[in-house]
C-alpha positions as CSV (number, residue, x, y, z in Angstrom):
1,X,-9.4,5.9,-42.6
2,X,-11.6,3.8,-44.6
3,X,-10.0,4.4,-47.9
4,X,-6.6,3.2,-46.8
5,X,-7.8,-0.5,-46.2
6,X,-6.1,-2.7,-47.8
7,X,-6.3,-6.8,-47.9
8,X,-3.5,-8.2,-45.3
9,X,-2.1,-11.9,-47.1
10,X,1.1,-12.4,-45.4
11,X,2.2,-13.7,-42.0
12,X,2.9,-11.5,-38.8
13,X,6.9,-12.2,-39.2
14,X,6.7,-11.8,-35.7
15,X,10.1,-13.8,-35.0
16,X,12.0,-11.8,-38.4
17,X,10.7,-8.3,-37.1
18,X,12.2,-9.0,-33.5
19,X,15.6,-10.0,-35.0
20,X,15.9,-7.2,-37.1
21,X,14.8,-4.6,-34.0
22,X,17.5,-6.3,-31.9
23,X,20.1,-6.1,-34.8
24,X,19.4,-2.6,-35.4
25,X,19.6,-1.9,-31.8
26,X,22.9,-3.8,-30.9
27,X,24.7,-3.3,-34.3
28,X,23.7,0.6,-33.1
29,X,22.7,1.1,-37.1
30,X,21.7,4.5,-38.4
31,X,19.7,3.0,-41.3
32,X,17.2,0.8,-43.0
33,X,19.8,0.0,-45.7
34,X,22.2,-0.6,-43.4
35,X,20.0,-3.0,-41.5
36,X,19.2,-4.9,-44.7
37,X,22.5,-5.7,-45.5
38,X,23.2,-6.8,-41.9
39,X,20.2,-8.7,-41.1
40,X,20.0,-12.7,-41.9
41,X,16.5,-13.3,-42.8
42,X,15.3,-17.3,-42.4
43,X,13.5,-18.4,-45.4
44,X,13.8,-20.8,-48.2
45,X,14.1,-18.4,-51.3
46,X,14.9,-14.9,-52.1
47,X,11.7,-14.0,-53.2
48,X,10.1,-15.0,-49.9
49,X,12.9,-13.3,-47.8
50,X,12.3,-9.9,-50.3
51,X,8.5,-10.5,-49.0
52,X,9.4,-11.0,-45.2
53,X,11.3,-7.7,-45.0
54,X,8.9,-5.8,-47.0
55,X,6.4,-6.6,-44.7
56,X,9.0,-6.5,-41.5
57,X,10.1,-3.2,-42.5
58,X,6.1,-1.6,-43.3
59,X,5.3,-3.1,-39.8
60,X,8.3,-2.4,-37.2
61,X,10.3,-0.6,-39.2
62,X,8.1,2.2,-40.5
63,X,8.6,6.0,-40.6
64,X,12.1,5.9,-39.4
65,X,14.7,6.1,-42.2
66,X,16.9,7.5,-38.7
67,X,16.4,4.3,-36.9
68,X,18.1,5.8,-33.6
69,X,14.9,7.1,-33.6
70,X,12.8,4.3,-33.8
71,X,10.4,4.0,-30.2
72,X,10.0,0.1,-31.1
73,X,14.2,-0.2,-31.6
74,X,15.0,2.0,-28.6
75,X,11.9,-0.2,-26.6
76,X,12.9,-4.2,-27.8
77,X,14.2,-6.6,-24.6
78,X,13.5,-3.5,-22.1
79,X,11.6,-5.6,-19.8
80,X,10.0,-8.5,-21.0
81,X,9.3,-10.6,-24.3
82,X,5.8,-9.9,-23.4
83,X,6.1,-6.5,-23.5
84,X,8.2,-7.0,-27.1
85,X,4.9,-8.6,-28.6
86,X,2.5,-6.1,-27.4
87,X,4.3,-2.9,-28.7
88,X,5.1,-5.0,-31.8
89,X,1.2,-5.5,-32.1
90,X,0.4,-1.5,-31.7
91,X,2.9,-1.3,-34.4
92,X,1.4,-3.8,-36.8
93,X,-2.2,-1.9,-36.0
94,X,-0.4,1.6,-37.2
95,X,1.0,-0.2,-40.3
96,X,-2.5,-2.5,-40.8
97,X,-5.4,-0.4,-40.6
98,X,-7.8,-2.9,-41.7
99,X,-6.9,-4.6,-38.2
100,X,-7.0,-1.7,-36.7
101,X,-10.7,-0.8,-37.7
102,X,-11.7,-4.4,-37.4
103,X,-10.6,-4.1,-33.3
104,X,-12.3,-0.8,-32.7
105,X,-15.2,-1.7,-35.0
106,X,-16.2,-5.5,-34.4
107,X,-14.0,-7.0,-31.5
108,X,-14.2,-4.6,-28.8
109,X,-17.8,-3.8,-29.4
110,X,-18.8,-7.5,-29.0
111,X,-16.5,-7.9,-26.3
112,X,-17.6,-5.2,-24.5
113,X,-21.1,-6.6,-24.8
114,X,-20.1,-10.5,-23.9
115,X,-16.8,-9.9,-21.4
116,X,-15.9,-12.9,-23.5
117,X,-15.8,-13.2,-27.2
118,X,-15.9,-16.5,-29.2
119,X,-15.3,-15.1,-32.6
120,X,-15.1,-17.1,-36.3
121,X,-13.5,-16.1,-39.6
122,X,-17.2,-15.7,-41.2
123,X,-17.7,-13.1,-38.3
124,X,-14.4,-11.4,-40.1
125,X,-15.4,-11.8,-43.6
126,X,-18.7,-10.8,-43.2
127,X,-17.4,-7.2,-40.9
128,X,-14.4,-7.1,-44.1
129,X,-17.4,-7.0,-46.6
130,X,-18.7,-4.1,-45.8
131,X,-15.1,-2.5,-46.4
132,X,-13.3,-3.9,-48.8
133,X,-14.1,-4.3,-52.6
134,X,-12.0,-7.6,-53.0
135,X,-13.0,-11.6,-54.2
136,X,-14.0,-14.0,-51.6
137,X,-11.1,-15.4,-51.6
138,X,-9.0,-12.3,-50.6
139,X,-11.8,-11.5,-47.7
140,X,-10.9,-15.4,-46.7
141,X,-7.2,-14.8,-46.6
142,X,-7.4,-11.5,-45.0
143,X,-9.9,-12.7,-42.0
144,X,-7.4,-15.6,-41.6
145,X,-4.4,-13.0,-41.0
146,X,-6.0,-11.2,-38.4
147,X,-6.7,-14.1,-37.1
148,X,-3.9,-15.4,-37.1
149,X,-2.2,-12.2,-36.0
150,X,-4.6,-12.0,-32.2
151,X,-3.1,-15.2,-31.6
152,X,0.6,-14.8,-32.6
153,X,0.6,-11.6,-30.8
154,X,-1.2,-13.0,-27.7
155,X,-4.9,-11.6,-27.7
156,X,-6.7,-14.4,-28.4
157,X,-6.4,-18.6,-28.1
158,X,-7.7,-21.0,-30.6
159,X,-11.4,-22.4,-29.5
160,X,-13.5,-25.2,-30.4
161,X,-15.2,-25.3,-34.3
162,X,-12.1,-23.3,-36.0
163,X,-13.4,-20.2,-33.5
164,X,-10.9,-18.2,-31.6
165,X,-11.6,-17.0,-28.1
166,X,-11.1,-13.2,-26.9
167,X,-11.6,-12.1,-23.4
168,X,-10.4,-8.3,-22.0
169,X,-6.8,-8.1,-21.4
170,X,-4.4,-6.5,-19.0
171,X,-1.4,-4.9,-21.0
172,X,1.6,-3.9,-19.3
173,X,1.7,-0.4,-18.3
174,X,4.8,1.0,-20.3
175,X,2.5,-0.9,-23.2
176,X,-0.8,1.7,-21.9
177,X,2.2,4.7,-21.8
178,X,3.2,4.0,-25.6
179,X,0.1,4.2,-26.7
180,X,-1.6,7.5,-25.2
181,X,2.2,9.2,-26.4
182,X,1.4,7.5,-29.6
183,X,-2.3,9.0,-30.2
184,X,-2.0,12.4,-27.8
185,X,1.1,13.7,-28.8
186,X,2.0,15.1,-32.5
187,X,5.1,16.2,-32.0
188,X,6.9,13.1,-34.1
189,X,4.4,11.0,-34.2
190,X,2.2,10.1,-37.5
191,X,-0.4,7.8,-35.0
192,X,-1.3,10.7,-33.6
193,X,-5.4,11.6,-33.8
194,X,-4.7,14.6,-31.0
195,X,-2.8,17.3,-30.1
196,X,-3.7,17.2,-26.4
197,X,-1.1,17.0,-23.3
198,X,-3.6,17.3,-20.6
199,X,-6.3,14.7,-21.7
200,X,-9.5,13.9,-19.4
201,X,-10.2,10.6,-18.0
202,X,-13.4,11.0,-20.0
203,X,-11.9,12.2,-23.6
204,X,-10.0,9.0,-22.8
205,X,-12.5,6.6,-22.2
206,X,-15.1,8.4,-24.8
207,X,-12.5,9.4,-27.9
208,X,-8.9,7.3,-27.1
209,X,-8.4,4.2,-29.5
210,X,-5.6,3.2,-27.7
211,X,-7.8,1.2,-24.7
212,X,-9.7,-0.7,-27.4
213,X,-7.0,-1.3,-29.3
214,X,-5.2,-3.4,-26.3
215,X,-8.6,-4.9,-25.0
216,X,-8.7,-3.1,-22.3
217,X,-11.5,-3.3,-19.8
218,X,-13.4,0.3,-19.5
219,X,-13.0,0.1,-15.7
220,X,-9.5,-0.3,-15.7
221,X,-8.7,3.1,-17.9
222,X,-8.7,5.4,-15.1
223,X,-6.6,2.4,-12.9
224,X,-4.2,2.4,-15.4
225,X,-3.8,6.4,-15.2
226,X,-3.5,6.5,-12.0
227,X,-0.9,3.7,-12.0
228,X,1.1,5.9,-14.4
229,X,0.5,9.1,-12.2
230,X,1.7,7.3,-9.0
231,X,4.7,5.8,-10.6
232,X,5.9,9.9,-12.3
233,X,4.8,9.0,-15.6
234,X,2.2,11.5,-15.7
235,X,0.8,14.7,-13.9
236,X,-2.4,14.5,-12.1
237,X,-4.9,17.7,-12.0
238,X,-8.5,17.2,-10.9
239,X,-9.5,20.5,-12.4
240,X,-13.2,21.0,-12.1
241,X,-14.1,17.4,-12.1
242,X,-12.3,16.8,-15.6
243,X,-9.3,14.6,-13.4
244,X,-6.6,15.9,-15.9
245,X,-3.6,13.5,-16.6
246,X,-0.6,15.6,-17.9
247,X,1.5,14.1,-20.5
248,X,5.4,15.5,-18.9
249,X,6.9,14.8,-22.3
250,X,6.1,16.9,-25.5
251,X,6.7,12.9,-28.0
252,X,6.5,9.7,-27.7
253,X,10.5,9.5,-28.2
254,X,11.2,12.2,-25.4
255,X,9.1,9.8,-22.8
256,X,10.7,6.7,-23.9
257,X,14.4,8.4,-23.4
258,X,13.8,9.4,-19.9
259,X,11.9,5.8,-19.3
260,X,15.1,4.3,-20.5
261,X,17.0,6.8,-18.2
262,X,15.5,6.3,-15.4
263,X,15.8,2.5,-15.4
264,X,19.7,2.6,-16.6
265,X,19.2,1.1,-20.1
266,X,21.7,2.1,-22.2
């Protein structure tokens, strides 16, 4: 993964992305150039809107030229705006792998060692520099975006001397579902990093990015699982001390359909 990081300059679009999921979703469009031509985009030039929906389309758009099969169109306003930000952020991490490594490689370490993280953007720079072959002031600009990005999205709050404060988080659950479908399951999925159904609390907690990814605390996996398992989302089988949890649904898209099912959402 390390050769695909790349610098990350521009703004979250948080605010553009969601517009454009819910005007895909209630204009029922089949297409990204349909969407385009559809969506208003709120900025002051043309060359700045281009940018927005570049980025807005690499981020929450990606991998979906069908957008009726989009998990993050099908999944916008099914519960909660909360819920909105936090598969929004999942996608970002697909689409901005130098976040992504940066969470698995700097944040949740420290955190896990500190329960509480007080982190600055010369903490960033100087994890970025051991990555990425760019000038100072590209490193500066891309430690500013992420973090920028853990506060738009909601995982961390500014602190005191230009720091930003990160403590473990509790996502929702569908948010925990979406993202062992995303990494377990190959079948339409590009995330993936197995090809497992029946994963082991302990491939979970030793191989899963997923639980880093949302700041979840270690204890908590196996809560979380068992959650899912009491609710139907998943299959329990304590086979020889491994405590199997069954994925029922062969993709990511096939879970999502019967979660919307089974809660009416049309």
């Amino acid at each position: 993964m390390v050769e695909k990081l790349t610098s990350i300059t521009k703004s979250t679009y948080i605010a553009e992305g969601l517009d454009a999921l819910r005007a895909a979703k209630s204009e029922d469009l089949d297409n990204i150039k349909q969407l385009k031509e559809k969506l208003i985009i709120n900025q002051n030039s043309d060359a700045s809107r281009e940018t927005c929906w570049t980025q807005v389309k690499k981020r929450y758009l990606s991998n979906y030229e069908n957008l009726k099969k989009s998990p993050l169109i099908k999944m916008v306003d099914f519960k909660s705006n909360t819920l909105n930000l936090e598969l929004m952020y999942l996608n970002y991490l697909y689409a901005e792998p130098t976040l992504y490594l940066t969470m698995l490689k700097l944040i949740y370490p420290r955190l896990e060692s500190a329960e509480n993280l007080s982190l600055s953007r010369n903490d960033v720079i100087g994890f970025l520099s051991d990555y990425l072959d760019y000038s100072e002031a590209t490193l500066n600009k891309t430690a500013r975006s992420i973090v920028k990005a853990l506060i738009d999205f909601g995982l961390a709050q500014e602190g005191e001397d230009s720091k930003v404060d990160i403590d473990f988080y509790r996502p929702d659950l569908t948010s925990f579902l979406y993202g062992l479908y995303s990494e377990y399951c190959k079948a339409g999925s590009e995330n993936a990093k197995f090809n497992i159904l029946n994963p082991s609390l302990d491939h979970i907690k030793k191989k899963a990015d997923f639980p880093k990814l949302l700041l979840l605390k270690p204890s908590l996996i196996e809560v979380y699982l068992q959650q899912a398992w009491q609710e139907g989302y998943l299959n329990y089988e304590p086979r020889g001390g491994l405590n199997q949890y069954v994925l029922k649904h062969e993709s990511l898209n096939k879970f999502l359909d019967q979660l919307i099912s089974n809660q009416g959402v049309k």
